[in-house]
N, C-alpha and C positions, 0 to 999 in steps of 0.2 A: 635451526628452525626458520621459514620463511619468514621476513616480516615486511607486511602490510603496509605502501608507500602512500601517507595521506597528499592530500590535494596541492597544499603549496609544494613539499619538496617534490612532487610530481612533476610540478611545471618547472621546477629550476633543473630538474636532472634531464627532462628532455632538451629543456631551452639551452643547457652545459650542452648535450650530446648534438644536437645540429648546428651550433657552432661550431666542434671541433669536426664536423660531417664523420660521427661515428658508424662502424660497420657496425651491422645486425642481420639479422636471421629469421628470415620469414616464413613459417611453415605451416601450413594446411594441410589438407587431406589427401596424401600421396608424394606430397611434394614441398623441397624445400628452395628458395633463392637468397643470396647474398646482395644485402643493400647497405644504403648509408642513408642515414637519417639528416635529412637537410632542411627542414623546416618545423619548427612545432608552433601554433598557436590555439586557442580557443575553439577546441570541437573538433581539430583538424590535425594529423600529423603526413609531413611528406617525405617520402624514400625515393633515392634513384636506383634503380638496377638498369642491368642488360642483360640481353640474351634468353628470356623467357618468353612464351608466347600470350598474348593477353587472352588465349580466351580460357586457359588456367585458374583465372582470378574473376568472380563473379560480384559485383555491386552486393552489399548487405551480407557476403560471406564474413564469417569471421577465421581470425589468423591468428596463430601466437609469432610476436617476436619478442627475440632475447639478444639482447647487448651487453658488454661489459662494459661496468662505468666506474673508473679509479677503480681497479680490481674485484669489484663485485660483480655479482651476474646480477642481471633484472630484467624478468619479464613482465610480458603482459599478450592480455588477448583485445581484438579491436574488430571492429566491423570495417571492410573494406566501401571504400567512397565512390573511387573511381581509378579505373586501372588503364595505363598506357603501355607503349613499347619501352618506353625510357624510366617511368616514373608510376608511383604506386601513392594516392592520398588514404587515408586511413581514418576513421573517428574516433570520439573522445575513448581511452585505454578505458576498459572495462574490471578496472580493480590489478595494480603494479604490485611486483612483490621486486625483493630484493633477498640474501644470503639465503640461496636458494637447499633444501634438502633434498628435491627431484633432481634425480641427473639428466632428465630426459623432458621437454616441453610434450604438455599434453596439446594435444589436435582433435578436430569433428574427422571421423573416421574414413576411410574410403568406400565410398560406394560398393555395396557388396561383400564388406566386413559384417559377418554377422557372431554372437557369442552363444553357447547354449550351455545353458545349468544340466550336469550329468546328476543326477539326484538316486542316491542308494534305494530311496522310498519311493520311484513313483508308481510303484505296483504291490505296495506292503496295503492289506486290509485290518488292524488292529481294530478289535470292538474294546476301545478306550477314548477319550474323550478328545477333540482334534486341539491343539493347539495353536494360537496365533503366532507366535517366537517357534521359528524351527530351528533345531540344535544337529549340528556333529554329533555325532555318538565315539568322542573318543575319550582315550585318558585324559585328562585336564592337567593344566601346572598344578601340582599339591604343595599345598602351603598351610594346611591345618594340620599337619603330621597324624593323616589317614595311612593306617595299614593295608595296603594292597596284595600281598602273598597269596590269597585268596579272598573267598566270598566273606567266611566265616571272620577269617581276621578284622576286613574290611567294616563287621556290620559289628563286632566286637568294642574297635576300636572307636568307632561313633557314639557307641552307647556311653564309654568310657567318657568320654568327651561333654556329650551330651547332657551326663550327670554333674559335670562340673557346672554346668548355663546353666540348665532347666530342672527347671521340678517331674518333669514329665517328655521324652522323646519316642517316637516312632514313628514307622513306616507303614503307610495300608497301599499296597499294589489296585490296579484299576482290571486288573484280567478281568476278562468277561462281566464287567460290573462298571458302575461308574460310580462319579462322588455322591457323597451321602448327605452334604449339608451346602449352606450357602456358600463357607467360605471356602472349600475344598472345590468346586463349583467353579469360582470365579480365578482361584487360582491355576485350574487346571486348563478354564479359556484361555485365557491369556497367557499363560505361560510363563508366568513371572511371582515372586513370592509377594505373598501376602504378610505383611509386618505390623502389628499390632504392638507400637511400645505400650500402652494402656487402653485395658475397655473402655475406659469411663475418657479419652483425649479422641478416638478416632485414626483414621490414616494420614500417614505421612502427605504432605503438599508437597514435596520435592525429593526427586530422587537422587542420593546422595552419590551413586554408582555411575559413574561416565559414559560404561556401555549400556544403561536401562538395567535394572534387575529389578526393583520394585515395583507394589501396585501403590501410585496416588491415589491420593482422593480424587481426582479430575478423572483420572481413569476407571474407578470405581464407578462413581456418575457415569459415566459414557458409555460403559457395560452396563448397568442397570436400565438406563433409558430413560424416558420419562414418567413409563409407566411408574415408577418407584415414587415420582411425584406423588400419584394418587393413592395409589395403595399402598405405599410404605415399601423402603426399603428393603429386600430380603436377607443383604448383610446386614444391614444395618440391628431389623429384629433380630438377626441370629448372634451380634454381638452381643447386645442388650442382653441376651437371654442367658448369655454363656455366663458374664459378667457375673449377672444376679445368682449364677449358681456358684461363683468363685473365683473364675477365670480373671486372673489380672493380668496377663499377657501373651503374646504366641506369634509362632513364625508357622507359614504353609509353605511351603516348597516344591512346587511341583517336579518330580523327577520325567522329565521328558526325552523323547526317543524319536528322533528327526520331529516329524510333524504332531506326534500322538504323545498327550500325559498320561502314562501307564502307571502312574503311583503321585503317594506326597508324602512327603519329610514333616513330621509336625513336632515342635519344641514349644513348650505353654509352665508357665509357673500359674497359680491358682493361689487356695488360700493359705495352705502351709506353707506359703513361696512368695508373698505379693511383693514380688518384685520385676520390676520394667525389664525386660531381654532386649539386647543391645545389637548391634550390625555385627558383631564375633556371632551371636548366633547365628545371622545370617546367613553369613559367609561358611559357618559351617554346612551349616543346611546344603547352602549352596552347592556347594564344593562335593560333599557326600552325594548327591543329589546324581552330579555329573559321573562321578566315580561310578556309583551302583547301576546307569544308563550303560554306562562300557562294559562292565562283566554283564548285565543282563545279553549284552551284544555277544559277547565274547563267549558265551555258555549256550548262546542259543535258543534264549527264552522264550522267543519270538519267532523263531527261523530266523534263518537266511535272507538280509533286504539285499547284500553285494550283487547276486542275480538279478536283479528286479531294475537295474538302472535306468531310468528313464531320463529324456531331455525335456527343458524348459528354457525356451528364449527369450532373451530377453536384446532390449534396445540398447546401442551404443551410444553414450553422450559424447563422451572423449574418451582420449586413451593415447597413451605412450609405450614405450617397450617395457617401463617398469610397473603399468596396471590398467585399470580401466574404469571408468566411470559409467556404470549399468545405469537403465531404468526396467521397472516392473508392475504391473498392475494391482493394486492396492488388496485385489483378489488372490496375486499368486505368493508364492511362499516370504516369510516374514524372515529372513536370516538374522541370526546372533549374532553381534560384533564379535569378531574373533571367530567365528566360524572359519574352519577351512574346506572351503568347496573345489569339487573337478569341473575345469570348464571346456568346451571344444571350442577354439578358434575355426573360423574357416572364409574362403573367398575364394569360388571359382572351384579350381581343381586341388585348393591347398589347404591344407587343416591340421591344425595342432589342439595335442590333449595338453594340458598343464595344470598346475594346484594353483588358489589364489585365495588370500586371505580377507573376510571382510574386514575393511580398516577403517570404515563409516558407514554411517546411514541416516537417511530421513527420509521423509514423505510430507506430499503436500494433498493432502485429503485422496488424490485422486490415483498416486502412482508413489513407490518407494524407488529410493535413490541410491545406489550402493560403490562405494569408494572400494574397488577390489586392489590388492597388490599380488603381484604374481610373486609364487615360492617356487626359489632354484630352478630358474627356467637353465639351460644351458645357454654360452654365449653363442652358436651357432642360431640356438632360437629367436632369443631378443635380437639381434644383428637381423633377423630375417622379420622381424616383424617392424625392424626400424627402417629397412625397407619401404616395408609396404606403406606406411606412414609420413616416411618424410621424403622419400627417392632413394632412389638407387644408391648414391655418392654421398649419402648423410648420415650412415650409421655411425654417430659418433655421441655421444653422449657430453652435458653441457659442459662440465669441469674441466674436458679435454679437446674443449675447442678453440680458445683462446679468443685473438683478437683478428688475424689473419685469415 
């Protein structure tokens, strides 16, 4: 696991590395050069090289370099200062890591690297409700011991399950219809399950799931609006309401289909039952959720979206040969961590199809940020993209580059 070099040992490992004038590895967009690090102070780091042409290197561009120091690799990215024939100054490192897990420094991409999302959905028209979280439509890892042999087993073995949690489980499909109530509603915008450990406490403040799977209460507000100020709540009445007839807890689960919730998963104890339903129901929900998305795929329910494939582009931040760091407008598709999506590489005359898993995500109000890894690229491929990335003479990845 990478870890995070704070400030002072910062300064002592570059200040170690310019006294002993350690080699490094300076790579940008296209291109990589060999230097040695001879100077570090206050704001300012300096490298000598030879042999590149300065007008390569641009004032205010940024760079990853990577050094080995006592055996460890450590990089970082830096804004460049001011570039000569002989010598390269550099500004204060932009965040050092050390015991690296990337075999490959990421870089700002080459001019004319562009990515496109290949999307199953971009021409499926479902009258079901759209969803904000877009999902893969595949088998998921099972891990609640779901029967898959069929439809029948599959929905068998849920029920089975189901009875063990709740007082009450089922499925209502969205064909040609949409949700019936508030919380079916807000579970099916957003695309994420609605958890209710008790009527009478409200939604969860924190989502306990790494990759998002719950609705907060902050999220709850934020889809309601403000309007919910004035007039009241509409989950909120429809909790209250359920409550007073018995309802003392529930899971909604939207079972979603790339972009569209085509159904929900509902598990609820009541009065013969009041008892809290716990994150196992969740994760059941969950879990069946995804299952019953695949055979809906798999049967046909929907038609055929594999014909339909449409592209969606998106901006490069960085990227290596082992992934890429996307940007995407706050408007276009919302991907599921773990998602595995097709992408097209291309630049110029050259372009490659490959698989890449989403491996992170945020957003900052205005654009979503997505941490891609590439799945099974072939070594012909990555060597060909570590190419384009770092030069010609640099497809080497970091663990086998040594010192020399």
């Amino acid at each position: 696991m990478a870890v995070r070099i704070e400030r002072v040992e910062r300064e002592f490992i570059l200040g170690a590395a310019a006294e002993a004038r350690t080699e490094a590895r300076l790579q940008s967009a296209g291109h990589t050069i060999r230097c040695h690090i001879v100077s570090s102070e206050t704001g300012r780091l300096a490298l000598t090289h030879s042999g590149t042409e300065p007008a390569k290197f641009k004032p205010r561009q940024r760079v990853s370099v990577y050094f080995d120091f006592r055996g460890q690799g450590v990089s970082f990215t830096a804004p460049v200062l001011k570039y000569g024939p002989e010598s390269i100054d550099l500004g204060s490192p932009e965040g050092m890591y050390r015991s690296l897990e990337r075999r490959w420094p990421r870089v700002p991409p080459p001019s004319g690297l562009a990515v496109d999302f290949l999307l199953p959905d971009a021409d499926l028209k479902l009258d079901c409700p759209e969803s904000e979280e877009w999902a893969e439509v595949e088998l998921p890892e099972l891990q609640q011991g779901l029967e898959t042999a069929d439809l029948s087993s599959l929905v068998a073995s849920f029920k089975a399950k189901a009875e063990a949690l709740a007082g009450e489980g089922r499925v209502v499909m969205f064909k040609d219809r949409g949700p019936l109530d508030a919380a079916q509603e807000i579970a099916a915008r957003l695309g994420r399950v609605l958890f209710v450990p008790s009527t009478l406490g409200g939604l969860p403040h924190v989502d306990p799931y790494p990759s998002g799977r719950i609705i907060t209460r902050d999220m709850a507000e934020d889809f309601e609006g403000l309007s919910a100020m004035v007039e009241g709540s509409p989950l909120g009445s429809y909790l209250a309401e359920r409550a007073a007839g018995g309802l003392a807890s529930a899971v909604w689960c939207p079972v979603v289909y790339y972009r569209y919730t085509v159904g929900m998963v509902e598990l609820s104890n009541g009065s013969g039952r009041p008892k809290s339903l716990g994150l196992t129901a969740v994760d059941l929900a969950w879990e069946f959720a995804r299952v019953l998305a695949w055979f809906l795929k798999r049967h046909g329910y929907f038609g055929s979206a594999k014909d339909n494939e449409g592209a969606r582009r998106g901006s490069i931040i960085d990227a290596s040969p082992a992934g890429l760091l996307v940007e995407l407008p706050t408007n276009g598709p919302r991907f599921v961590d773990g998602s595995l999506l097709r992408l097209k590489l291309s630049s110029g005359d050259w372009s490659l199809l490959c698989a890449a898993k989403v491996a992170r995500r945020y957003d900052d109000g205005k654009t979503r940020f997505y941490g891609l890894a590439f799945q099974a690229l072939e070594p012909e491929e990555m060597a060909g993209i570590a190419r384009g990335l770092y030069g010609a003479d640099e497809a080497v990845p970091l663990e086998a580059r040594g010192k020399g």
